[in-house]
N, C-alpha and C positions, 0 to 999 in steps of 0.2 A: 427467554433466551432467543436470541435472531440469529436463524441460521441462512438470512439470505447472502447471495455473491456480491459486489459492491459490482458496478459498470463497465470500472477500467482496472487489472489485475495482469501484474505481472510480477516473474518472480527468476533468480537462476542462482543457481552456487555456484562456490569455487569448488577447487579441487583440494580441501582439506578432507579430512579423516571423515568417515561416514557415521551415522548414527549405529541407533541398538540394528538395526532392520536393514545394514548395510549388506548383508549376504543374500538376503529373500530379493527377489525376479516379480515383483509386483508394481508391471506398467510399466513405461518407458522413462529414463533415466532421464535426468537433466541437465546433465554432462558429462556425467562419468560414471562407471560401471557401479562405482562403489557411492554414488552422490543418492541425495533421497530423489524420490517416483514424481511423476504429474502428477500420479493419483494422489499421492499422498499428500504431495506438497495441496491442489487444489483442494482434497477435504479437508485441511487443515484452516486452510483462507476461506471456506466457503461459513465460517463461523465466527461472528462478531466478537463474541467474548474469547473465543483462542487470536484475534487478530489483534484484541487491543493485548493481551498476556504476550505475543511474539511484541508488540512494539514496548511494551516495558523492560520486558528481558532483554530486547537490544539496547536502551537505556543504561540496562545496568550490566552489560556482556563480559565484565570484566569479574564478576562477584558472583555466589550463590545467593540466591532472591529467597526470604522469608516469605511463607504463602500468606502470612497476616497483614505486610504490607503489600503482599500484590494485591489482594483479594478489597485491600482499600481502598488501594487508586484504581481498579476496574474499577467498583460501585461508584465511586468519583465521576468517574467519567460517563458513566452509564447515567449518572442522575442528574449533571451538572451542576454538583452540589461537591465543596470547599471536603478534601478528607476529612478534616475535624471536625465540620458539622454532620458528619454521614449516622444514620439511625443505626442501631444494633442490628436488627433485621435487614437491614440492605448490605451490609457488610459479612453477613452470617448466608446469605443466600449466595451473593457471591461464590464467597469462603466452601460453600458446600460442593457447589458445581465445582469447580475447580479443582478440590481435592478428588472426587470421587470419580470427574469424567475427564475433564479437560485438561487437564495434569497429564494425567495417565496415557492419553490420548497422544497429545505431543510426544509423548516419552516411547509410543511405541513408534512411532513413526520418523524416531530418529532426530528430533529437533531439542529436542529440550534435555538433561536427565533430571529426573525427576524422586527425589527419596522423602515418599511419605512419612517414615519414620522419623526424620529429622524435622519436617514438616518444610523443606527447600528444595528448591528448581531452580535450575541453571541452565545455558544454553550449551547442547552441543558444538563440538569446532565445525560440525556439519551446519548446524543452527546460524552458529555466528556468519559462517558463510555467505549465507541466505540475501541476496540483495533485492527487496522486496518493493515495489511503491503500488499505493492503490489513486486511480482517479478518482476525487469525490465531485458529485453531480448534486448541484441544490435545484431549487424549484424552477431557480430564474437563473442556471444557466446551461450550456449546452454542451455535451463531450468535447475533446479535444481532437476527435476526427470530425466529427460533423464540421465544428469551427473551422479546420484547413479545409473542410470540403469545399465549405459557401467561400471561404478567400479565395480559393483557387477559378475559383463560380466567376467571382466577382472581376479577379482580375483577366480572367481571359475576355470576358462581357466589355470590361472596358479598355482591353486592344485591341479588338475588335472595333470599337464606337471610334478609335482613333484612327487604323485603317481605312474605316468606313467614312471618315472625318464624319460625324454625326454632332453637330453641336451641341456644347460647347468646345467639346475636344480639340477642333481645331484650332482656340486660341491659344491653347500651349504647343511645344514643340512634343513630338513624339518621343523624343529621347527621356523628357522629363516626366511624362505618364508611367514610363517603363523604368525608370527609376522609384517613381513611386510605390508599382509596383513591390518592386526586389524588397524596398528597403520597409516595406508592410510583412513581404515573407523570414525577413530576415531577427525582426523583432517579435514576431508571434513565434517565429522555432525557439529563439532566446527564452522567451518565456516558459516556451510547452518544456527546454529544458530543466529549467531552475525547478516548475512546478512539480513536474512526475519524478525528479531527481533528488530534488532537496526538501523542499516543502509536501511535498507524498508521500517522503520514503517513510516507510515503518521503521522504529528507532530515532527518528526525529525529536529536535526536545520540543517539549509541550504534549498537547494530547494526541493520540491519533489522528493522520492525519482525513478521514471522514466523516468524524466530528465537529472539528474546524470550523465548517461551512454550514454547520448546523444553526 
């Protein structure tokens, strides 16, 4: 089980109804007096197998979730392997974690409820709230701060070189450098939006999104 943090992590709710843990004073709120903790919310995201269980359950936000098919599509996902071809043992090891800790885990913290008995999990209206995306980082590429960092690197570097007419810069006009610029800043925020927003957010369809890029 991987309990590290992912790179890029952000998270905030609305102001619907609070979980089980909406009375307890543990940590600083996230909006509202009655909304879940940092704390809580962060150890929840700080574990792989409860992040890919929040992005199934927002999948399915509208329904109570059977823990036989969550506990199929995590090992799914975990193995890169079709649900239907998934081994008995990789579905049962799932299935065990999940009942015993990570069910339970969500449930106190206000995100999920969770009824062993029934053997189903659902998300809280605090849960559903949750607007969550994570940045995923592969080998060969580089944060989305860093990336604005070196553009902003770059572009000041060369209006400067154009100021300084340093050739070749002076064969264009400087109006069209400095268009170039913009219209470089303008298309990387487009993207950093679409990606941390749409294609990041947890609850997306397909797999989580820091697998994706695996």
């Amino acid at each position: 089980m991987s309990s590290e943090a992912e790179p890029g992590l952000s998270g905030s709710v609305g102001s619907g109804p609070s979980g089980r843990n909406g009375d307890e004073d543990s940590g600083e709120r996230v909006s509202d007096p009655d909304g879940i903790s940092n704390d809580d919310l962060f150890e929840v995201l700080s574990n792989r197998r409860r992040r890919y269980t929040l992005h199934y359950l927002k999948q399915h936000a509208d329904e109570a979730v059977e823990m036989g098919d969550l506990s199929t599509q995590i090992a799914a996902w975990e193995t890169d392997t079709p649900p239907e071809e998934l081994a008995y043992d990789e579905r049962k090891r799932v299935h065990t974690s999940l009942y015993q800790y990570h069910a339970p885990k969500l449930d106190d913290a206000g995100i999920v409820d969770y009824d062993s008995g029934r053997g189903v999990v659902e998300l809280t209206d605090a849960g559903a709230d949750l607007d969550l995306y994570l940045e995923a980082v592969s080998g060969r590429e580089i944060p989305w701060a860093t990336y604005h960092l070196l553009l902003g690197g770059f572009g000041v570097s060369l209006m400067s070189a154009v100021v300084l007419e340093v050739p070749p810069t002076g064969m264009v006009p400087e109006g069209t450098w400095g268009l170039v610029v913009a219209v470089a800043f303008l298309v990387s925020s487009a993207v950093f939006v679409y990606d941390n927003r749409v294609s990041m957010r947890l609850g997306s369809e397909g797999p989580p999104p820091e697998i994706e890029e695996e």
